[in-house]
C-alpha positions, 0 to 999 in steps of 0.5 A: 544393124551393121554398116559397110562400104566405103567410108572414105572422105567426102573431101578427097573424093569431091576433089578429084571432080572439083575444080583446080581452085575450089572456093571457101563455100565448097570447101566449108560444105565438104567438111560439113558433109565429112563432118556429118558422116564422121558423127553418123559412124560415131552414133552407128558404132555406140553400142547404146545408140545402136540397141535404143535405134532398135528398140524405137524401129521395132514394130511392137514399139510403136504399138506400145507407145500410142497406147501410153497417154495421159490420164485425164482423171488421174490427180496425182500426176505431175503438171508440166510447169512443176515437172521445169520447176523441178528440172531446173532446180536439179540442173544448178 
């Protein structure tokens, strides 16, 4: 997955349409949508990010994980208040 065009900042654009003066809301929401954009080009660029976007978009993936449930037979398995026990331990 590649992505191109413009990237150039929302601020600076919204600027030339803005008014002259424009208020503390405008200014917070522009830097939240550059903000944004910037992680979105970030996690695009991560190679890791990248193939596990296109292991999870992969048709055959979604087959695959329908088919995996739980067991309901299966004893050995772990419940879930032992597997936050065990989390939370390892967390310390």
């Amino acid at each position: 997955m590649h992505i191109t065009g413009n990237v150039s900042s929302t601020a600076g654009n919204l600027q030339a349409r803005a008014p002259s003066a424009p208020s503390a809301e405008s200014a917070r929401i522009r830097n939240d949508v550059d903000a944004a954009r910037n992680t979105a080009l970030s996690a695009l660029n991560n190679g890791r990010f990248r193939v596990m976007l296109e292991q999870i978009s992969d048709p055959r993936a979604s087959g695959t994980l329908m088919t995996m449930s739980a067991d309901s037979n299966n004893t050995s398995g772990t419940d879930l208040n032992t597997a936050l026990s065990r989390y939370d331990e390892n967390s310390k």
